[in-house]
VOMI-959930 format. One line per field, with one value per residue: residue in three letters; x, y, z of N, C-alpha, C in turn. Coordinates in steps of 0.05 Angstrom, whole numbers. Layout:
// residues N
r: (ALA,...);
n.X: (X,...);
n.Y: (Y,...);
n.Z: (Z,...);
ca.X: (X,...);
ca.Y: (Y,...);
ca.Z: (Z,...);
c.X: (X,...);
c.Y: (Y,...);
c.Z: (Z,...);
END
This chain:
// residues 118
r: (UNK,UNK,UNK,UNK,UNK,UNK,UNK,UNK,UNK,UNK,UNK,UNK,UNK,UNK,UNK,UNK,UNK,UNK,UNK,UNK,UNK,UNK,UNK,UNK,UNK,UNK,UNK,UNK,UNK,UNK,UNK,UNK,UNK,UNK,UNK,UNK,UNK,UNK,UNK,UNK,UNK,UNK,UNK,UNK,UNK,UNK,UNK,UNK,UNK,UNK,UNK,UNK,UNK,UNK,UNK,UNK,UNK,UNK,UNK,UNK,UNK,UNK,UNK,UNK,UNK,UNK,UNK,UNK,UNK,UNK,UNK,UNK,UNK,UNK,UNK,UNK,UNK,UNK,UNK,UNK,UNK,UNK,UNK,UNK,UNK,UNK,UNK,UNK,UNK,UNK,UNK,UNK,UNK,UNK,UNK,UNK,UNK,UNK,UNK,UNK,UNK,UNK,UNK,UNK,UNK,UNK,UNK,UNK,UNK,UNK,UNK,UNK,UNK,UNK,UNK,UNK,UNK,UNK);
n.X: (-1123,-1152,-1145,-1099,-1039,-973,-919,-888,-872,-862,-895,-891,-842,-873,-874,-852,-822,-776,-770,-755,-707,-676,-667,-676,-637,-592,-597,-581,-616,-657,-716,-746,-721,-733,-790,-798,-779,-809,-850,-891,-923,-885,-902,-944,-904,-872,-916,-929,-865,-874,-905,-958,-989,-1008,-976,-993,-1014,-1006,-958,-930,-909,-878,-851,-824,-799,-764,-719,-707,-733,-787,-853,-889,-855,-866,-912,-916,-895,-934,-973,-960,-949,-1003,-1031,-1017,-1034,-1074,-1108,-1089,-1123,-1173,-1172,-1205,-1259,-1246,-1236,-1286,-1309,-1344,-1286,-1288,-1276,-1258,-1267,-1218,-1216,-1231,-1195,-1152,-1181,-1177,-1132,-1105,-1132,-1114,-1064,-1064,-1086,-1042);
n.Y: (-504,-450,-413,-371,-389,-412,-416,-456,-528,-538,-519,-453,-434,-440,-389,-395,-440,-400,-374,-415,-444,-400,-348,-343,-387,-361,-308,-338,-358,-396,-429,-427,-376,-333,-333,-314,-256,-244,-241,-286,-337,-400,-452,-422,-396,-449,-479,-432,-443,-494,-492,-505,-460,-399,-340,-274,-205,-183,-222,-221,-170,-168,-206,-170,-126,-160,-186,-142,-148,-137,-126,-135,-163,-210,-226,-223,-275,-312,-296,-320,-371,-394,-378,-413,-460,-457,-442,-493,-529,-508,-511,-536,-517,-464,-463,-472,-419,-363,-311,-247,-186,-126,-65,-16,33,30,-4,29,72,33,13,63,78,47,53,95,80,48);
n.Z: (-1106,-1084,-1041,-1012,-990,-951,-980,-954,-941,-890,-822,-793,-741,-673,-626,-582,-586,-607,-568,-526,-554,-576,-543,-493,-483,-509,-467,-429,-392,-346,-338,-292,-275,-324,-324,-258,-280,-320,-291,-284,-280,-266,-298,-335,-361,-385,-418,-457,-476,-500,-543,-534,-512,-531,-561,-526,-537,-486,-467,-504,-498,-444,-467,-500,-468,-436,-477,-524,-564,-602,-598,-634,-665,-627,-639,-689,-695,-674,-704,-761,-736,-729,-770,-805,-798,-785,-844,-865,-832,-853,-905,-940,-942,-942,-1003,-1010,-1015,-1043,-1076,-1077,-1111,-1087,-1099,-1128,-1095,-1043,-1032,-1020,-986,-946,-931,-925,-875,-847,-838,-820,-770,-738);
ca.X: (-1133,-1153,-1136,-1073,-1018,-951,-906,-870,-903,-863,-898,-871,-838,-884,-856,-842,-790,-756,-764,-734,-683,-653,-677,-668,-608,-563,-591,-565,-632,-666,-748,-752,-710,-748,-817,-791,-769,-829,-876,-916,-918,-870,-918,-952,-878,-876,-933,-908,-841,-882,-921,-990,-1015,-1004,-968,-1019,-1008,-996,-940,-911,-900,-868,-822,-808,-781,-740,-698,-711,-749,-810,-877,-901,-836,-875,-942,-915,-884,-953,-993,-955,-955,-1031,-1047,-1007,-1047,-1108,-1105,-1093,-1147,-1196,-1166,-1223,-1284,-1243,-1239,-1319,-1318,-1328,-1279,-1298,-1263,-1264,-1267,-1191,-1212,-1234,-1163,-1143,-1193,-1184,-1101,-1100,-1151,-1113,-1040,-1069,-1087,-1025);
ca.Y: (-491,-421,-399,-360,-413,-403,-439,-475,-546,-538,-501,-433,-437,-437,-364,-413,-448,-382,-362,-423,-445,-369,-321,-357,-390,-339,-294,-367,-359,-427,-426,-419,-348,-323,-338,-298,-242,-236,-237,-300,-369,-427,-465,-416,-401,-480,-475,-421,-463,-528,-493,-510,-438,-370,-311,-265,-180,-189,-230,-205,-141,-179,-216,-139,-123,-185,-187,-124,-147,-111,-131,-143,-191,-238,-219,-231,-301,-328,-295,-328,-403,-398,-379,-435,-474,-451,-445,-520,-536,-501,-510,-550,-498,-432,-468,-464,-394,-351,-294,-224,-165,-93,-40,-5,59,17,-17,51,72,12,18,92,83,29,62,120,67,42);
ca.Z: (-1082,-1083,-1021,-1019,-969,-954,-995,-947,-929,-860,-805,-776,-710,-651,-613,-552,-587,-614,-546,-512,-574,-583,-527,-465,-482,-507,-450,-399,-362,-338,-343,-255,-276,-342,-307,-243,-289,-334,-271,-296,-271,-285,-315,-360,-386,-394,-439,-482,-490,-497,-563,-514,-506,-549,-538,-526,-525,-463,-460,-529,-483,-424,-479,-510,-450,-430,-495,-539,-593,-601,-583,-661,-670,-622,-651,-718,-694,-664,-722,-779,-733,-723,-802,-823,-785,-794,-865,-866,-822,-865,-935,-959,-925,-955,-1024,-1033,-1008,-1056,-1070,-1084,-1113,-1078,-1111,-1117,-1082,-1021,-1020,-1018,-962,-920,-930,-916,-853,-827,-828,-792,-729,-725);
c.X: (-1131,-1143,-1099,-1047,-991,-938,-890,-888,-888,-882,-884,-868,-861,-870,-838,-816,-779,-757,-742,-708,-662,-659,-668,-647,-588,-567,-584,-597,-650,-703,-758,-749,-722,-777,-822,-795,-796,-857,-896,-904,-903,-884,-939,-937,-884,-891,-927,-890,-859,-893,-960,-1006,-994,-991,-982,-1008,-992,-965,-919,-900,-883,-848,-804,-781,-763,-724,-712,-730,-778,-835,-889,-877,-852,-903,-944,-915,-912,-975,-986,-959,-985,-1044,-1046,-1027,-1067,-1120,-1110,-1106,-1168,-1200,-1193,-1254,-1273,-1237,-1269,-1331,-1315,-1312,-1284,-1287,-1274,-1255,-1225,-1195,-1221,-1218,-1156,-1150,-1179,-1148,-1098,-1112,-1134,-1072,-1042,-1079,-1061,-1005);
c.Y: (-461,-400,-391,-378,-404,-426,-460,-498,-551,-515,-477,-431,-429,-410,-381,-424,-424,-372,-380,-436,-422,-359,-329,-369,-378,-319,-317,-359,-376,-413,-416,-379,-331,-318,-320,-259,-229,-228,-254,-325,-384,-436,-451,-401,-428,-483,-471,-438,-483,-520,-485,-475,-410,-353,-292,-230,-176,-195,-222,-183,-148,-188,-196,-136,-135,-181,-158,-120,-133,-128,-148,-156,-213,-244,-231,-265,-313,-323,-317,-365,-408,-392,-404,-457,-478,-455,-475,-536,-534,-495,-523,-528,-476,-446,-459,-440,-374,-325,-273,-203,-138,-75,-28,19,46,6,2,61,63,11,52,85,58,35,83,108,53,60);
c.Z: (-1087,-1067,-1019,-987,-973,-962,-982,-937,-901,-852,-793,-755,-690,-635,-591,-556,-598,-589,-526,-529,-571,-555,-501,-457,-484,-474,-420,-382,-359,-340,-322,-266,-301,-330,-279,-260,-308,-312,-279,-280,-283,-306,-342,-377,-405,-412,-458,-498,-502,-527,-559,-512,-523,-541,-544,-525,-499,-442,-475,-511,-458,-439,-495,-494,-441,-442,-517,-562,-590,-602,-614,-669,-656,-637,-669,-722,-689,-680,-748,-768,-740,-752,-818,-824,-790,-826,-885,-863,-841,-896,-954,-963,-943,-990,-1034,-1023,-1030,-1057,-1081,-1085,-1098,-1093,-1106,-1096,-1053,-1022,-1005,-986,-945,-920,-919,-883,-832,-812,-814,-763,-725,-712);
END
């Protein structure tokens, strides 16, 4: 397979469970009291935890604030589940794609242009 996969053949945590495994437990606060606290509904906490729905900008910034971690820790967590994923899904489709070198000075470009938007 061509496509570049991460070597592990588990999946990477869902954010939901590093949110309700670590985050929620050490800080003792029940799903009623996180859900309160973030300003979102029980149930589309519940979600989150459950795996069922993404953590979105949005919420990444709501779970910043809760516990410290920074907005691109959850970002990171729900980009790396959803590649895994994806990747897997579509391992057969990105095989007969072909792949195509860029030029180095367009790495360059497109790496320079892209650390000046962050």
């Amino acid at each position: 397979m061509s496509t570049e996969l991460p070597l592990s053949t588990d999946p990477p945590p869902h954010p939901g469970a590093v949110l309700g495994n670590h985050v929620l437990r050490k800080l003792r606060l029940t799903v009623t009291q996180a859900a309160q606290e973030l300003a979102i509904a029980r149930q589309t906490l519940h979600r989150v935890l459950a795996g069922t729905a993404a953590v979105t900008p949005e919420m990444a910034a709501r779970l910043a604030r809760l516990c410290g971690r920074s907005t691109h820790f959850w970002l990171d967590v729900q980009l790396a589940h959803d590649l895994w994923h994806a990747q897997r899904a579509l391992a057969e489709t990105l095989d007969r794609i072909p792949a195509h070198a860029l030029p180095d000075t367009l790495k360059t470009d497109i790496l320079a242009h892209h650390a000046r938007s962050r």
